[in-house]
C-alpha positions as CSV (number, residue, x, y, z in Angstrom):
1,X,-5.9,-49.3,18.8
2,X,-4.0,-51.1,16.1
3,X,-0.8,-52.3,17.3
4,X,1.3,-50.4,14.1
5,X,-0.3,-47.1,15.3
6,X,-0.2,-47.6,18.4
7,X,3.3,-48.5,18.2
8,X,4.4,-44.9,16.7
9,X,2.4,-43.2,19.2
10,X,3.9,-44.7,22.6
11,X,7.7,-44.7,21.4
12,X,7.8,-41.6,19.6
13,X,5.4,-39.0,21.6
14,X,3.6,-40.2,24.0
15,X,1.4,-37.3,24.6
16,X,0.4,-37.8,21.4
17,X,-1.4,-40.9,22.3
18,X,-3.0,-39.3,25.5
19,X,-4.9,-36.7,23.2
20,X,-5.9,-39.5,20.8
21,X,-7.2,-42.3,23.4
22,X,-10.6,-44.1,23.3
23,X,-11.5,-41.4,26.2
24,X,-11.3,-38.8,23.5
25,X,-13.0,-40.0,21.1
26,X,-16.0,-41.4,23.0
27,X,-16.6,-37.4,24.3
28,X,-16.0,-36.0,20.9
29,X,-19.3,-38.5,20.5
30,X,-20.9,-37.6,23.2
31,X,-21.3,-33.8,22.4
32,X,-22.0,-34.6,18.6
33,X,-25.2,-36.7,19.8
34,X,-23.5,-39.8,18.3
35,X,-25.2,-43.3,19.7
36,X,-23.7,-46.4,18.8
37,X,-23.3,-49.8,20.2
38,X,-20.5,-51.8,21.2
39,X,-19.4,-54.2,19.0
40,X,-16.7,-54.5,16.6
41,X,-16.9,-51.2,14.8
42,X,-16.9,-49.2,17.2
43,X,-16.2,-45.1,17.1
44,X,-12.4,-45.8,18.7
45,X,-11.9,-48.5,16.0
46,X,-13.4,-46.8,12.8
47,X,-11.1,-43.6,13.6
48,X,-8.2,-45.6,14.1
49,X,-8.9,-48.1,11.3
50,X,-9.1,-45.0,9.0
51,X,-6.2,-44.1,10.2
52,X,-4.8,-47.3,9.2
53,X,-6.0,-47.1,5.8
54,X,-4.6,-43.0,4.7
55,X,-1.4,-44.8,6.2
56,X,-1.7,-46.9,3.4
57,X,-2.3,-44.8,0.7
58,X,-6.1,-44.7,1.2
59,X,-5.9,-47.7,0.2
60,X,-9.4,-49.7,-1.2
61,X,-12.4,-50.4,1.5
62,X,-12.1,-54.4,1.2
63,X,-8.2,-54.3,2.6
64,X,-9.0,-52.4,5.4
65,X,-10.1,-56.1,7.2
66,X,-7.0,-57.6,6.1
67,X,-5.1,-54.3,7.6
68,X,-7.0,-54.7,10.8
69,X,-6.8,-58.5,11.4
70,X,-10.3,-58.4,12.0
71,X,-13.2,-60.1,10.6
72,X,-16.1,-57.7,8.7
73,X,-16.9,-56.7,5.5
74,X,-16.6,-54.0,3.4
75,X,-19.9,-52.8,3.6
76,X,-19.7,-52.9,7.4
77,X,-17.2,-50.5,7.8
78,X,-18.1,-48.1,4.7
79,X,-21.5,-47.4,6.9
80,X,-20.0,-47.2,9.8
81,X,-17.8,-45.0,8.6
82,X,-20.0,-43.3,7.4
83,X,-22.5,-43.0,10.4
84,X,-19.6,-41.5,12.6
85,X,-20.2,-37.8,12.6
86,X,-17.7,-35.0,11.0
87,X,-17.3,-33.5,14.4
88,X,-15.7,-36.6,16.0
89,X,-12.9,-36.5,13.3
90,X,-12.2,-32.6,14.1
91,X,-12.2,-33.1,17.8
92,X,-9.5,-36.1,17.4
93,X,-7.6,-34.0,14.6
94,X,-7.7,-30.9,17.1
95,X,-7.1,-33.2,20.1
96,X,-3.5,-34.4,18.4
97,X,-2.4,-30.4,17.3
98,X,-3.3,-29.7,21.2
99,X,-0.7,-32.7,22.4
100,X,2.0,-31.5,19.3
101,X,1.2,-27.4,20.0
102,X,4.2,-27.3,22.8
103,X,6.9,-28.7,20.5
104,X,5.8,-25.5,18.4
105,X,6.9,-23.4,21.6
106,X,10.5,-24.9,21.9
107,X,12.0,-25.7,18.9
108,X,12.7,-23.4,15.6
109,X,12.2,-20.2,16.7
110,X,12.6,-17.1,14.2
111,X,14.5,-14.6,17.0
112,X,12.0,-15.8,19.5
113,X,8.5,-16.0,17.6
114,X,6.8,-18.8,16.6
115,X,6.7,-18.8,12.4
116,X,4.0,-20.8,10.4
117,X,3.7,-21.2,7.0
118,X,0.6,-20.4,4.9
119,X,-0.4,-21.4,1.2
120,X,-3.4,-23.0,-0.5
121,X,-3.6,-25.6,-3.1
122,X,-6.4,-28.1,-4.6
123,X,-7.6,-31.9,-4.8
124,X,-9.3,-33.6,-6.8
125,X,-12.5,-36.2,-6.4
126,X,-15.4,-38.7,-7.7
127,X,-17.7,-37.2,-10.3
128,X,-21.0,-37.0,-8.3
129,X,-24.1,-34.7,-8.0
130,X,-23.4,-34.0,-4.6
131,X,-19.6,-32.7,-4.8
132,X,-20.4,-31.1,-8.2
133,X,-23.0,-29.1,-6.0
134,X,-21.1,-28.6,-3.2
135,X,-17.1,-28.0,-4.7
136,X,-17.9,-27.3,-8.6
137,X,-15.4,-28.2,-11.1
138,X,-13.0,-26.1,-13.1
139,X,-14.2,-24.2,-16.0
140,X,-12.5,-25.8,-18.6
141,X,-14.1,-29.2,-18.1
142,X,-17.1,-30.0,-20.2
143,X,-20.3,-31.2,-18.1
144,X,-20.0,-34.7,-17.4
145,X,-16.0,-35.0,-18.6
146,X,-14.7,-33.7,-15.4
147,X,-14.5,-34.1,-11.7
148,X,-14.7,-31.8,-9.0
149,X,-11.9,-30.2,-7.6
150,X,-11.6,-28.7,-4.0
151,X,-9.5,-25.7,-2.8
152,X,-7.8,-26.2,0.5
153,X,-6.0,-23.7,2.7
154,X,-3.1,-25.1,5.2
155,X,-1.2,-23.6,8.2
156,X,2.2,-25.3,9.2
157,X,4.6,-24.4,11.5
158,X,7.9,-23.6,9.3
159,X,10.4,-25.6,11.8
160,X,9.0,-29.0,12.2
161,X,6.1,-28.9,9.4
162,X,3.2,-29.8,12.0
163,X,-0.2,-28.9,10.1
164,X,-2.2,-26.6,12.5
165,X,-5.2,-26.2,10.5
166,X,-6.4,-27.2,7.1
167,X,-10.0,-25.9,5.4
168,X,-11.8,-26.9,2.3
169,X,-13.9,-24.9,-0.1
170,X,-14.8,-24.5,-3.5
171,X,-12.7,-24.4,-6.4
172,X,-13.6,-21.3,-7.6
173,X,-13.5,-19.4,-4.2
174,X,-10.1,-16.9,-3.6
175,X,-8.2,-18.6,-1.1
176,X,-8.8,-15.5,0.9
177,X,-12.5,-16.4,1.6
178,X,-11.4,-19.0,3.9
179,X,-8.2,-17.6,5.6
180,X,-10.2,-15.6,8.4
181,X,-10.7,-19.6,9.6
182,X,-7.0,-19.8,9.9
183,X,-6.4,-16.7,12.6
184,X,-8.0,-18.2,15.8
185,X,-5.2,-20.9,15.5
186,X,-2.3,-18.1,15.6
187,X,-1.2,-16.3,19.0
188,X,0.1,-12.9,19.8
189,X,4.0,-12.4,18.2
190,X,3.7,-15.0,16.2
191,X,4.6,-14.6,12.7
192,X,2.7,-15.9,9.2
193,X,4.7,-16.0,5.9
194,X,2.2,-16.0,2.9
195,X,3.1,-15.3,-1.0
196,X,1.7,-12.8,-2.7
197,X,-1.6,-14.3,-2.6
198,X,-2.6,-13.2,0.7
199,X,-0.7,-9.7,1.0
200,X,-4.0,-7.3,1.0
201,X,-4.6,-4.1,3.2
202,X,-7.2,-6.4,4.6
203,X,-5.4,-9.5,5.6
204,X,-2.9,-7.6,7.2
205,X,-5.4,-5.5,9.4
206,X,-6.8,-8.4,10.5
207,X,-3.9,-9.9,11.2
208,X,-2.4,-6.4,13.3
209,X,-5.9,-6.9,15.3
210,X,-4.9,-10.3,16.3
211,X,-1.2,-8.9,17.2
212,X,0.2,-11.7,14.9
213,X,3.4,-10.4,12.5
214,X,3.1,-11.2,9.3
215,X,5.7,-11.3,6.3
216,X,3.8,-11.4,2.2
217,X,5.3,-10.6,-1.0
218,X,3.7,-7.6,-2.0
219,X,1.1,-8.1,-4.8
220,X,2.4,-7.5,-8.5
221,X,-0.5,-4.7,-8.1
222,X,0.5,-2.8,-5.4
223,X,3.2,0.0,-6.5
224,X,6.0,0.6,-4.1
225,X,8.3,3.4,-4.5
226,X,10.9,3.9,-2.1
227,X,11.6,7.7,-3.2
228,X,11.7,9.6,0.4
229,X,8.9,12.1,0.2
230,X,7.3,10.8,-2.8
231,X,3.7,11.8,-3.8
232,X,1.2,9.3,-3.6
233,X,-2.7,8.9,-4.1
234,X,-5.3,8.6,-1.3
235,X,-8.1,5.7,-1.8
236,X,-10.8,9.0,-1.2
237,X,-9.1,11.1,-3.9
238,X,-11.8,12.3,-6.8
239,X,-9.2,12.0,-9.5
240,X,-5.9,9.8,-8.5
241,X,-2.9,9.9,-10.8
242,X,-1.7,6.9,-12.4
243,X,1.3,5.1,-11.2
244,X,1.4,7.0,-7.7
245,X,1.8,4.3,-5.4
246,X,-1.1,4.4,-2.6
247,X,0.7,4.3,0.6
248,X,2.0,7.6,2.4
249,X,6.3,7.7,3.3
250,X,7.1,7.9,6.7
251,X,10.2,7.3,7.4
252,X,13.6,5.2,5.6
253,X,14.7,2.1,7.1
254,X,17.3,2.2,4.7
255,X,18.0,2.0,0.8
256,X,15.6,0.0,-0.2
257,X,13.7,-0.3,3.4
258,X,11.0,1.8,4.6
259,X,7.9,2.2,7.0
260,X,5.2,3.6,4.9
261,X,0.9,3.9,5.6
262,X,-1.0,2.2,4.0
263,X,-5.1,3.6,4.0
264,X,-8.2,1.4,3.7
265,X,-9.2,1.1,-0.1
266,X,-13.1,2.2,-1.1
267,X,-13.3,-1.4,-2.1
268,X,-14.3,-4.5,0.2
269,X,-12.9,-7.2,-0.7
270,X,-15.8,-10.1,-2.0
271,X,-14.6,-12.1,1.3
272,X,-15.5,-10.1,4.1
273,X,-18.8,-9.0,4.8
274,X,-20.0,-5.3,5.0
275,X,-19.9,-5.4,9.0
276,X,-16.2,-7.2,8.9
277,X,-14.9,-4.3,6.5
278,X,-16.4,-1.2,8.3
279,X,-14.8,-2.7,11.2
280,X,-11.1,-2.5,10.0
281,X,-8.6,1.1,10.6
282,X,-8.4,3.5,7.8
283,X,-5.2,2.7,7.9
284,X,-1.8,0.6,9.2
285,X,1.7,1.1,9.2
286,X,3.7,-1.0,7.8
287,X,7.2,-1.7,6.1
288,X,8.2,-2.6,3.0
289,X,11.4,-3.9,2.0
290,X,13.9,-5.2,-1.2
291,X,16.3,-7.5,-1.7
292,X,17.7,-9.6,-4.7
293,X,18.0,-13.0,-4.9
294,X,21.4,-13.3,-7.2
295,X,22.2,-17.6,-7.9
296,X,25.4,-18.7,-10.1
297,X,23.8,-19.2,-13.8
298,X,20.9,-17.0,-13.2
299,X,19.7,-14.0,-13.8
300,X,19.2,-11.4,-10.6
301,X,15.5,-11.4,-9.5
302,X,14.5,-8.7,-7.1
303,X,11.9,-9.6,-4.2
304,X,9.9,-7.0,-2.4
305,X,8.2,-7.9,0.8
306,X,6.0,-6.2,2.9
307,X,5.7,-6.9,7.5
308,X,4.7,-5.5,10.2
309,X,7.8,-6.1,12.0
310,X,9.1,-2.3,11.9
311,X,12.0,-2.9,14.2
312,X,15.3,-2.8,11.8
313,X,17.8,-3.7,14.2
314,X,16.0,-6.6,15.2
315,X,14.2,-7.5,12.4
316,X,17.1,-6.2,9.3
317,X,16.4,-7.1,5.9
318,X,18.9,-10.4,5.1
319,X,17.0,-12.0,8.3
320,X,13.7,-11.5,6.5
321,X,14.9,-12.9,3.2
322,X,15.9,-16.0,4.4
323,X,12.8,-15.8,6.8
324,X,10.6,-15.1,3.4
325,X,13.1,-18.7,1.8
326,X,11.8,-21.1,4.1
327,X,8.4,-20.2,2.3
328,X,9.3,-22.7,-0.1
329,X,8.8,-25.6,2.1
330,X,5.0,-25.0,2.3
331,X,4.9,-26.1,-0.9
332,X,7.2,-29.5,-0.3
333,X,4.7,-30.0,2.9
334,X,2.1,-30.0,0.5
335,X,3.5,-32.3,-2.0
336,X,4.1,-34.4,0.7
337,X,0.7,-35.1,1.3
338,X,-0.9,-35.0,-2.0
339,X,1.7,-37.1,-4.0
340,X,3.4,-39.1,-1.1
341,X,0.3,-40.2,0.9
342,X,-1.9,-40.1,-2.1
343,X,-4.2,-37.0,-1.0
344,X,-4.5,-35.6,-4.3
345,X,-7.7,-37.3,-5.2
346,X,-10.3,-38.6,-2.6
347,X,-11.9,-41.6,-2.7
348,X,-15.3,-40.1,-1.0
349,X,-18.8,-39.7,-3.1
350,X,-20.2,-37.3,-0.2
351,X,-19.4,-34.2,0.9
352,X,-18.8,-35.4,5.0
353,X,-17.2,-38.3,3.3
354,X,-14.2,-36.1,1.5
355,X,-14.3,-33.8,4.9
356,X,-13.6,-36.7,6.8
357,X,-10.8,-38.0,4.4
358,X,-9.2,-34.4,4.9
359,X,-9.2,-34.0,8.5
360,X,-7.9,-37.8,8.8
361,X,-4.7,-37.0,6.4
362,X,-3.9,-34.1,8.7
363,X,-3.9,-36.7,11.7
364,X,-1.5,-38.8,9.5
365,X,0.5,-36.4,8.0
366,X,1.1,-34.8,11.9
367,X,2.2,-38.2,12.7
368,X,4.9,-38.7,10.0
369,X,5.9,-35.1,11.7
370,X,6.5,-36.4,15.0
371,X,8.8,-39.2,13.6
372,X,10.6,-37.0,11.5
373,X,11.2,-35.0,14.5
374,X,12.0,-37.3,17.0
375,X,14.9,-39.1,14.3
376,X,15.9,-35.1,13.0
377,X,16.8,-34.6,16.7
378,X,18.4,-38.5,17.3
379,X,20.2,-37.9,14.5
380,X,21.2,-34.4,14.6
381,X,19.8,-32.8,11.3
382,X,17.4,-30.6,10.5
383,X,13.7,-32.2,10.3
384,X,13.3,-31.1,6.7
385,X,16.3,-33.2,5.6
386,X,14.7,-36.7,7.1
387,X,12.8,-38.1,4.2
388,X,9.2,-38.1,4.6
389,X,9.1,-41.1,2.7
390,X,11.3,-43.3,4.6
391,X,9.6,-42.2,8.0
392,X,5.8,-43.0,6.7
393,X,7.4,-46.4,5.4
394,X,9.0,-47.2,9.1
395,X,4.8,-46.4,10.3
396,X,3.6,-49.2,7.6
397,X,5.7,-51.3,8.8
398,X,6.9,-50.9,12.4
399,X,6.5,-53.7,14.6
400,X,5.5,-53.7,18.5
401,X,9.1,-53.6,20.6
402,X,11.0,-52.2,17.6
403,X,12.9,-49.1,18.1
404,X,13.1,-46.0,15.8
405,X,16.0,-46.5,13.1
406,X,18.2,-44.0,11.4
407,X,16.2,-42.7,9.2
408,X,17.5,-41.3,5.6
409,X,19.0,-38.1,5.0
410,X,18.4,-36.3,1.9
411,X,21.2,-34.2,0.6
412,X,21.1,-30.5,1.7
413,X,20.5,-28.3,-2.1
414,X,19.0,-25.6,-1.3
415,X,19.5,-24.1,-5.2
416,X,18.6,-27.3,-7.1
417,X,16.6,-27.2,-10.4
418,X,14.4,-29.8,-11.9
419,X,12.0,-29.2,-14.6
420,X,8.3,-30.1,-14.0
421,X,7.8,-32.4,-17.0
422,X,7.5,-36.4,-17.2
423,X,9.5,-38.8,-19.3
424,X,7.5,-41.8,-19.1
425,X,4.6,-41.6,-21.6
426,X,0.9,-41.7,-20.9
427,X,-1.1,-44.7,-22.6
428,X,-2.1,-43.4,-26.2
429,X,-5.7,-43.2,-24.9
430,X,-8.1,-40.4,-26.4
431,X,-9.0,-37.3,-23.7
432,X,-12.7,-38.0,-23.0
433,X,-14.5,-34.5,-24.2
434,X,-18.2,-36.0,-24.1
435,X,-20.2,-37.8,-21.8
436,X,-19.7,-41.5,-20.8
437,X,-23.4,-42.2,-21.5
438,X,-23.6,-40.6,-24.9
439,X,-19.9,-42.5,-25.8
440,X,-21.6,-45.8,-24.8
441,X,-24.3,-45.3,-27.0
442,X,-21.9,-44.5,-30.0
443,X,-20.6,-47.4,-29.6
444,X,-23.5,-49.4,-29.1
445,X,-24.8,-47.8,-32.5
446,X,-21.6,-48.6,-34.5
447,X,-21.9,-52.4,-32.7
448,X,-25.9,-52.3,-34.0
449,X,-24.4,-50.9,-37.5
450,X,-21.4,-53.4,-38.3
């Protein structure tokens, strides 16, 4: 094991290391079928040595020897690499969430339940036949002027940002198609946070059948009217009337808090098959709930969220809008690994090849977690004021017998503004809207001409 990783492992979380051991990966070979010889590049060494080079900002294939300290070239490792099955990677990614799952059990609990975190976003990679085919690109690029782009769906735990589980699919898939993947890593009582995204009758029947909680904005479709009594339109009903919301009042909660039924629409959704759908309740109950979300110099926005946590007194409405506020740092998670470690475009031209890059991030980016943990609780903070910055700097650079430093601590703003806009210019270079090929040949043609 390189001594820099090896470092972070032992003096920050040792169980960490025990679920990412040679022993581990050599069994993760075994059941793949995986036969290799021992030499240099061997399965343990490729997996950390990968490791080494995310660390480093994926950085390019010929400083991965100078990383190492070890003698071989470029091409060794790139087929090597290459050689060392998909399912080897997911067993040591999995292998490291198992060692991390029981700091998930003790610390940041939401009034006892475990709380993840749930939200999608997109990366980008080489323009190649085989990740065209496979990931597609979006539908404003012209053929050849593009790149494909992947979706990716993420789970992380909302008190110490730990990634459980991250998926790939194409860009133009619903986010939805993939989230079913995500369940099997939830338990009973726990509770998912999702935007508006993932609030469907669906979702949330899938989620009741797992006996995980779950707290969505309700979609900008679905109409919720918190009239005691109201009229409302059944799914089944010949001729509904417009604006009647299609859940049936049961009972007030309060004001603007209620339990209400929601049926089973005639509709299945294009992610679950026909068996998956049939298999679902006519119905749940669930509540839905508003607040408003009033900040000095701006104006009052209202939020409406729907759970199937029903219980009032233990569950009231404030504690759910600051439960629904910490949804926010899904996104910063995110950031953190596309901009910060460089995630936001892969270096791989196969499809196993930008898998692998994936699963390895995760490895990383759970990593950084356990240092920002381990200095959030030396130095008495929260963990999501430690920068992730500083603490993947003190991984590059940590040296064997060296102890954990104060970390930095970003100022607490929980109301802070910035645009989204850059100041610094772009070079003055043209957008490329035809094919590389057919622009060399204009320009061979005008070379021919002159």
């Amino acid at each position: 094991m390189h001594r820099r990783i090896d470092v972070a492992l032992r003096q920050i979380r040792q169980d960490v290391d025990l679920h990412l051991n040679k022993s581990v990966i050599t069994e993760a070979c075994k059941r793949a079928g995986h036969v290799w010889r021992e030499c240099l590049l061997t399965p343990f060494t490729i997996v950390h040595w990968f490791l080494l080079q995310v660390l480093h900002g994926n950085t390019a294939l010929t400083h991965v020897s100078l990383l190492a300290g070890r003698a071989f070239t470029a091409e060794a490792y790139c087929q090597a690499r290459a050689r060392l099955p998909l399912l080897v990677f997911k067993a040591a990614l999995r292998s490291v969430i198992k060692g991390l799952i029981p700091i998930t059990e003790q610390t940041s609990l939401w009034r006892g339940h475990r709380t993840f975190l749930l939200d999608g976003s997109s990366f980008s990679m080489p323009d190649t036949a085989e990740l065209r085919k496979q990931f597609g690109q979006p539908g404003n690029q012209a053929p050849g002027c593009g790149f494909p782009v992947a979706r990716i769906l993420a789970t992380f735990h909302a008190g110490t940002g730990l990634l459980l589980d991250i998926m790939a699919a194409p860009v133009r898939s619903h986010e939805m198609s993939r989230v079913d993947g995500i369940h099997p890593t939830l338990r009973r009582n726990d509770v998912l946070v999702g935007d508006r995204g993932f609030c469907s009758f669906a979702h949330l029947a899938l989620l009741l059948g797992r006996g995980v909680h779950a707290v969505f904005r309700v979609h900008q479709k679905q109409i919720v009217d918190f009239t005691p009594n109201r009229p409302y339109t059944h799914p089944n009903d010949a001729k509904g009337v417009a604006g009647r919301p299609r859940s049936r009042w049961l009972r007030p909660l309060g004001t603007l808090d209620q339990v209400v039924e929601w049926f089973k629409p005639r509709e299945r959704p294009h992610w679950m098959s026909h068996e998956q759908y049939k298999a679902l309740p006519e119905s749940i109950v669930v509540r839905e709930l508003r607040y408003t979300v009033a900040c000095p110099g701006f104006r009052m926005r209202s939020v409406t969220l729907v759970t199937t946590l029903l219980e009032a007194e233990l569950y009231p409405v404030a504690a759910l809008a600051q439960l629904y506020r910490t949804r926010w740092r899904v996104e910063q998670n995110l950031r953190d690994m596309k901009q910060t470690m460089k995630m936001d475009v892969s270096r791989s031209h196969t499809v196993d090849g930008v898998l692998k890059e994936l699963t390895v991030y995760a490895i990383v980016y759970n990593l950084v977690c356990v240092v920002i943990g381990e200095a959030a609780r030396r130095q008495a903070v929260d963990a999501e004021r430690i920068s992730f910055t500083d603490a993947l700097r003190w991984l590059l650079d940590a040296k064997p017998g060296t102890d954990l430093p104060e970390l930095i601590v970003n100022p607490s703003r929980p109301d802070r503004v910035e645009p989204r806009v850059r100041k610094r210019r772009p070079k003055e270079y043209p957008v490329m809207k035809k094919p590389r090929r057919e622009l060399r040949k204009k320009l061979l043609s005008q070379r021919l001409a002159a």
